[in-house]
ZAMARGU-4260 file (C-alpha; in steps of 0.2 Angstrom, whole numbers, plus 5000, padded with zeros to 4 digits):
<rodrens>
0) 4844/4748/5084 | 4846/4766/5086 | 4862/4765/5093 | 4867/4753/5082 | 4865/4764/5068
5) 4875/4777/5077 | 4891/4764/5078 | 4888/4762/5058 | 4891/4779/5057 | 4905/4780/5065
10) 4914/4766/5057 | 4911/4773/5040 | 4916/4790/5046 | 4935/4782/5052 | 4938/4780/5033
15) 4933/4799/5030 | 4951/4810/5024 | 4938/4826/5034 | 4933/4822/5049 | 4924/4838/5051
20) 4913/4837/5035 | 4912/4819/5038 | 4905/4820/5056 | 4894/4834/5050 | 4890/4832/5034
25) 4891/4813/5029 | 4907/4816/5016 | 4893/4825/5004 | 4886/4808/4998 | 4870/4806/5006
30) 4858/4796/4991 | 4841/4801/4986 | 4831/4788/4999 | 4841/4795/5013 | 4842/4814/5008
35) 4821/4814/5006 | 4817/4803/5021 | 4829/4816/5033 | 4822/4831/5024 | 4806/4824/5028
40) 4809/4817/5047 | 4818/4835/5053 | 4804/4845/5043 | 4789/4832/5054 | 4789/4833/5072
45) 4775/4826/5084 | 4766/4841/5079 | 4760/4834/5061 | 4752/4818/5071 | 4746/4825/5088
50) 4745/4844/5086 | 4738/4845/5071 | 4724/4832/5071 | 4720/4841/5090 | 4716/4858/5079
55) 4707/4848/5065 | 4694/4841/5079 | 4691/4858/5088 | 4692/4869/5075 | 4685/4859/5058
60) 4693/4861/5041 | 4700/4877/5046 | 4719/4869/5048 | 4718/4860/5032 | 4726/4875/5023
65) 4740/4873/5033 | 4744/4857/5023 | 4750/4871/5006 | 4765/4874/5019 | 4769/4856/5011
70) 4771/4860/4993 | 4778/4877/4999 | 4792/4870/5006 | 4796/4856/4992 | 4797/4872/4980
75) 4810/4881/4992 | 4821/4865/4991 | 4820/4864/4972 | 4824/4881/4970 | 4834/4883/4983
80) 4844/4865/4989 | 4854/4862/4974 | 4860/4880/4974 | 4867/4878/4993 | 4872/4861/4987
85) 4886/4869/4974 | 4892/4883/4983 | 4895/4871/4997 | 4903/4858/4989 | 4914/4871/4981
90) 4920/4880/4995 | 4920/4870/5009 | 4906/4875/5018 | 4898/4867/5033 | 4884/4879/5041
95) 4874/4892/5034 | 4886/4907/5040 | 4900/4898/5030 | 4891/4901/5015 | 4883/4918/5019
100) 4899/4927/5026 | 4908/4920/5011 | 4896/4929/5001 | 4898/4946/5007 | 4915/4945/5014
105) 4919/4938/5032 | 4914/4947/5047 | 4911/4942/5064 | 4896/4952/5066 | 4888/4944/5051
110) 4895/4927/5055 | 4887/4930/5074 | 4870/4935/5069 | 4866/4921/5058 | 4872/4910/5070
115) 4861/4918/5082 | 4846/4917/5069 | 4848/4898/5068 | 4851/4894/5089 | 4835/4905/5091
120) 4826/4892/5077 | 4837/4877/5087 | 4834/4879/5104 | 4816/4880/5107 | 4814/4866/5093
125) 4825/4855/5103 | 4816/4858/5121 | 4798/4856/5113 | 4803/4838/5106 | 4809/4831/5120
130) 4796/4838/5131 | 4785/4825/5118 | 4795/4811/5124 | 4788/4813/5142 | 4772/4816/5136
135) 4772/4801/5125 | 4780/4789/5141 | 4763/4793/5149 | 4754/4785/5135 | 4765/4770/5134
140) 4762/4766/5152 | 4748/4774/5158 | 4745/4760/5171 | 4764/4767/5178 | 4763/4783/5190
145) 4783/4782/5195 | 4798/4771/5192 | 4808/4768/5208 | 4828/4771/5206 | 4842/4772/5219
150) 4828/4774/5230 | 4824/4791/5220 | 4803/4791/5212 | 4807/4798/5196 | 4788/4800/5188
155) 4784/4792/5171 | 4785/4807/5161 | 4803/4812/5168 | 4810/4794/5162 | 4802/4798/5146
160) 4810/4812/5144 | 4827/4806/5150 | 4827/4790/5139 | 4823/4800/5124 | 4838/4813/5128
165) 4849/4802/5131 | 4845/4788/5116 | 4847/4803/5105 | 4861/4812/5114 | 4871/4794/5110
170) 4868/4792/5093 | 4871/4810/5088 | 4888/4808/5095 | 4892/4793/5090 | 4890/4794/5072
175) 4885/4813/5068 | 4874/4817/5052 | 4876/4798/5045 | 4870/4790/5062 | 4855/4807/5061
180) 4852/4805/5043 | 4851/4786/5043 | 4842/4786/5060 | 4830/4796/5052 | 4827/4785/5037
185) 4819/4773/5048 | 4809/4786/5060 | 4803/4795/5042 | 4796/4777/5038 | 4788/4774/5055
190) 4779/4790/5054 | 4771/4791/5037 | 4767/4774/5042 | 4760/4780/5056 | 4749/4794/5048
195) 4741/4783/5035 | 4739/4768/5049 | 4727/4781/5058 | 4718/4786/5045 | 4713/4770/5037
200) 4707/4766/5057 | 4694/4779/5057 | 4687/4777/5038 | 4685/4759/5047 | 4674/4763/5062
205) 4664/4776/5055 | 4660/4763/5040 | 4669/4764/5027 | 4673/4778/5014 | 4655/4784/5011
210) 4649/4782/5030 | 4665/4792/5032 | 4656/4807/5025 | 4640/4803/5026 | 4645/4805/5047
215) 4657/4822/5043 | 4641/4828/5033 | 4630/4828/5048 | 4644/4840/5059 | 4640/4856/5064
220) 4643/4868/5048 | 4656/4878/5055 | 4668/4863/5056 | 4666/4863/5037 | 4668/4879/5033
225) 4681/4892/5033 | 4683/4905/5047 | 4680/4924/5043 | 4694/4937/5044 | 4701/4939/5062
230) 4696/4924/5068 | 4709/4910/5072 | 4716/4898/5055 | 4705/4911/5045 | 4712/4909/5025
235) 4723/4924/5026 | 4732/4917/5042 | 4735/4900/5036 | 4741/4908/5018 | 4753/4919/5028
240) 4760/4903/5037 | 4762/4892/5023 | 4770/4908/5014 | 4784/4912/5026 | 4786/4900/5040
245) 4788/4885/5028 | 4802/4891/5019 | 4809/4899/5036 | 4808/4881/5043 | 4818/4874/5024
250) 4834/4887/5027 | 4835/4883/5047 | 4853/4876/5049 | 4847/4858/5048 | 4840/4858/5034
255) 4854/4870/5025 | 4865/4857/5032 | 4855/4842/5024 | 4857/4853/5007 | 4876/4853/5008
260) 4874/4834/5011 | 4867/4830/4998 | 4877/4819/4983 | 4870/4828/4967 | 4858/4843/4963
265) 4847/4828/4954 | 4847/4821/4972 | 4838/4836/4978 | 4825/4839/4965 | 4819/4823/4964
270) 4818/4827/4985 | 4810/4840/4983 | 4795/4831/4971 | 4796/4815/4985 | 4792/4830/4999
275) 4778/4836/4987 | 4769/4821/4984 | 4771/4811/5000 | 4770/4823/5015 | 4752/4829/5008
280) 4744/4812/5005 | 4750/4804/5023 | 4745/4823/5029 | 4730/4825/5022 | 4721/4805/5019
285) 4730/4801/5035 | 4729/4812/5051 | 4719/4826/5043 | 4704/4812/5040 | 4708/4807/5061
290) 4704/4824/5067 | 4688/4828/5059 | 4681/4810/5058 | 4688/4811/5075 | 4675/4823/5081
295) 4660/4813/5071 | 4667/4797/5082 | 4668/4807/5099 | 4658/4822/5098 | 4660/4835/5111
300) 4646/4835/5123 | 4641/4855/5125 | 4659/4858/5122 | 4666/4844/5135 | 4679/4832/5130
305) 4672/4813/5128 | 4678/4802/5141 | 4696/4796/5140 | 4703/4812/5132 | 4711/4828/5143
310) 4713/4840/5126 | 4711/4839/5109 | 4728/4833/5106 | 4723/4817/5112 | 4712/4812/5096
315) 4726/4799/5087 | 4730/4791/5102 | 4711/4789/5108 | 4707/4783/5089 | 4719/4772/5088
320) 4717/4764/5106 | 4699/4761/5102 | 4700/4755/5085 | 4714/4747/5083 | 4711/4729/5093
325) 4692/4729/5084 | 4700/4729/5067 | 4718/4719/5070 | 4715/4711/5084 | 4728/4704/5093
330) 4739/4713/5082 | 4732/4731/5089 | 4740/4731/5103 | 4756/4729/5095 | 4749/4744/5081
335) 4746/4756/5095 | 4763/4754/5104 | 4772/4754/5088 | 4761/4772/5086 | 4765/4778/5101
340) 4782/4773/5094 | 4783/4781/5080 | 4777/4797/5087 | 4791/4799/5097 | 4804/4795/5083
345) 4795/4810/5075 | 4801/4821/5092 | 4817/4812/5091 | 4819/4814/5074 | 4817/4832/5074
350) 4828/4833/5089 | 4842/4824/5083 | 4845/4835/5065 | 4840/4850/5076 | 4855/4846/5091
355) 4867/4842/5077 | 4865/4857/5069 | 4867/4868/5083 | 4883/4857/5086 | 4890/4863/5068
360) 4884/4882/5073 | 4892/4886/5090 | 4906/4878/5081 | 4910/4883/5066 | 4903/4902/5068
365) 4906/4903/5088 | 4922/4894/5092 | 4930/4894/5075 | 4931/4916/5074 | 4939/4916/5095
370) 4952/4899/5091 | 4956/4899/5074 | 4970/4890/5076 | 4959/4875/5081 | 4961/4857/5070
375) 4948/4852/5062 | 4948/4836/5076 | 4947/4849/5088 | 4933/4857/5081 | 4921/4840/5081
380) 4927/4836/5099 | 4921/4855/5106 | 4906/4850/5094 | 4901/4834/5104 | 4902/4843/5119
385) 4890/4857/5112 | 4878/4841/5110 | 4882/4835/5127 | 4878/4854/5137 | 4862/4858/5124
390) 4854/4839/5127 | 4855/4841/5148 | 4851/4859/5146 | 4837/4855/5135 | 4830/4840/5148
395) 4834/4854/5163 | 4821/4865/5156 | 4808/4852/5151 | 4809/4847/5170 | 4809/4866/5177
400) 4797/4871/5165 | 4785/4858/5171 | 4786/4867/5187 | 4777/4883/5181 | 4776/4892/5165
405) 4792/4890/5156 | 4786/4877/5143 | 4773/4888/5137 | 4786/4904/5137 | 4796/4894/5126
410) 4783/4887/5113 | 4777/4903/5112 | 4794/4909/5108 | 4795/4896/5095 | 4784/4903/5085
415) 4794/4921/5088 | 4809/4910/5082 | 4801/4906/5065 | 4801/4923/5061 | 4820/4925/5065
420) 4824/4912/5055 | 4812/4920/5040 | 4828/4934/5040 | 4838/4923/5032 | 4825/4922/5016
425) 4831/4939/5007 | 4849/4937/5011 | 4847/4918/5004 | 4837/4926/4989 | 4850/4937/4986
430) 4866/4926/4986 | 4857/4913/4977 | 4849/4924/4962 | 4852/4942/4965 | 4869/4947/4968
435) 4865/4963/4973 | 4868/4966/4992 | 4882/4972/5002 | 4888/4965/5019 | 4883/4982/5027
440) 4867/4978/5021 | 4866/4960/5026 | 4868/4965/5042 | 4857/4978/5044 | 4844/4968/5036
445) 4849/4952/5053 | 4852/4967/5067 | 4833/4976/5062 | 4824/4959/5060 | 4830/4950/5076
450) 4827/4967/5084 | 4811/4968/5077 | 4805/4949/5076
</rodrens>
């Protein structure tokens, strides 16, 4: 289906007059279910249903806070989106450095460095999902220790992670942001699906809404209570996260991208209030309610995991696989896999905008400034191949890292990443509203804080 959504795209994309803004920007005419749902796919990865639930059952009520990122970023798109939107559409711009280098006058400094904000954001984003899909493989088949092929043993959690790069690596090339945006449409909908699914499942088994909290009530009361000042998700952290890293993750280049995409500045506020009210209920009544009724449902036993569960991460999957036939049954074994589905088209999702993204950066701000001579065809050709080389590259380092310690090097990085991208936030600021910065200062502002970050 995927892929078949990808050869949509590129038949509606033969009629386009640009190719280039076409491939990467959909013509400008993406509508308001489409603009919301890819907004909200790229912004949710397999984080908000495995990583976050994990923290919820270890750490009690702490993460919750986390959830004012949400409302956060939908103000950074109202404010922000149909502003990007304009200036876009009026000048042709495709990436963020289009639009910033515009601004303050070209230079190839200043072109280079925001492209180097937005591949730091990129890269590690990239690697992280498909790592997930490997992860994910394993609890599709847990019975399945190897496939056997050309006589090679290629382990379950390598095929996952193959499938899932190369399934996304297709469609990405195929059709560009329509085949991403439209892909995304129907991974949005498996995952906020997803979300309230598992939380209806354990309101179930713990009895219904009161036995709900009438079982959280009896938890330990550090679980329900907020963590003092230098301890981990204490308030001032979490308020620091939701002030910064929200709207760092809402001017990354694929969401900038989704901005110029977008068919009207109406499309993007009324985006901007779907983000607002839909992300927090599925969030919140969904796998925030997983996590901590998790831990009334399978308590930890002097600090040990119950049976069936190797990390705290593990909480949807084992909820779901325990609850689920008890209370569909026939139909929950077809609930879970459809889960363990949609939790990889979270990863793929994220993947997808984040791989097309990079595409348009080491395009359009890379290649562009060395051959500016280049067609526009040209351009989306050495685009595809970007795809091509960051997808292997990205599969490479989820195999080598498995090996050792890269994996954890690079999510650690990630979060390093969140604050390069955050540089982008005054300079935005500025172009948007102010109007009062030079390019000398724009990039001194880029050189100190990637220096610095």
């Amino acid at each position: 289906m995927l892929l078949g959504l990808g050869f949509a795209g590129l038949i509606k994309s033969r009629a386009a007059q640009d190719a280039e803004a076409d491939y990467y920007l959909a013509g400008r005419g993406q509508g308001l279910l489409v603009t919301s749902l890819t907004i909200m796919a790229t912004y949710f990865s397999g984080f908000a249903i495995l990583t976050f639930p994990g923290w919820v059952y270890s750490d009690g009520i702490a993460p919750m806070l986390f959830a004012l990122n949400l409302p956060v970023a939908a103000a950074g798109i109202y404010l922000l989106g149909n502003r990007i939107r304009k200036l876009g559409q009026e000048h042709g711009h495709i990436t963020p450095a289009d639009l910033i280098s515009h601004h303050y006058g070209d230079s190839r400094m200043l072109r280079f460095l925001v492209a180097l904000v937005g591949a730091l954001y990129v890269i590690p984003y990239v690697v992280i999902q498909i790592k997930a899909g490997g992860i994910l493989a394993q609890g599709l088949f847990q019975n399945v220790d190897h496939l056997t092929l050309l006589g090679w043993k290629v382990s379950i959690e390598d095929t996952g992670v193959a499938v899932l790069s190369l399934v996304t690596m297709l469609y990405v090339l195929i059709g560009g942001m329509r085949s991403v945006a439209w892909t995304d449409v129907i991974q949005g909908l498996l995952l906020l699906s997803a979300m309230l699914l598992s939380g209806i499942a354990i309101i179930y088994a713990l009895g219904g809404v009161s036995g709900y909290f009438v079982a959280v009530s009896k938890l330990n009361g550090e679980l329900l209570t907020m963590p003092p000042p230098g301890e981990r998700f204490n308030t001032w952290s979490a308020l620091s996260f939701c002030s910064f890293a929200s709207l760092a993750s809402i001017v990354q280049p694929a969401q900038w991208m989704r901005f110029y995409s977008a068919r009207s500045g109406d499309t993007l506020r009324k985006t901007a209030i779907v983000f607002s009210t839909v992300l927090p209920i599925c969030f919140l009544l969904g796998v925030f309610l997983v996590g901590l009724g998790g831990r009334a449902l399978f308590p930890m036993i002097d600090g040990a995991l119950p049976e069936g569960m190797s990390k705290p991460d593990d909480i949807v999957i084992h909820v779901i696989s325990q609850q689920f036939p008890e209370i569909f049954g026939s139909l929950g074994l077809f609930l879970i896999a459809l889960i363990l589905v949609a939790v990889m088209a979270a990863s793929m999702s994220t993947a997808d905008s984040n791989l097309h993204a990079l595409s348009a950066v080491v395009t359009r701000d890379l290649y562009q400034p060395l051959r500016p001579g280049s067609s526009k065809n040209e351009r989306a050709w050495i685009g595809r191949a970007v795809i091509i080389l960051a997808t292997i590259a990205a599969a490479g380092l989820t195999y080598w890292g498995a090996q050792g310690t890269l994996l954890k090097t690079i999510t650690t990085f990630f979060f390093m990443a969140m604050a390069f991208s955050a540089q982008l936030l005054p300079l935005t600021i500025d172009i948007l509203y102010l109007k009062k910065g030079s390019r000398q200062g724009a990039i001194a502002g880029l050189a100190a804080g990637d220096l610095t970050g």
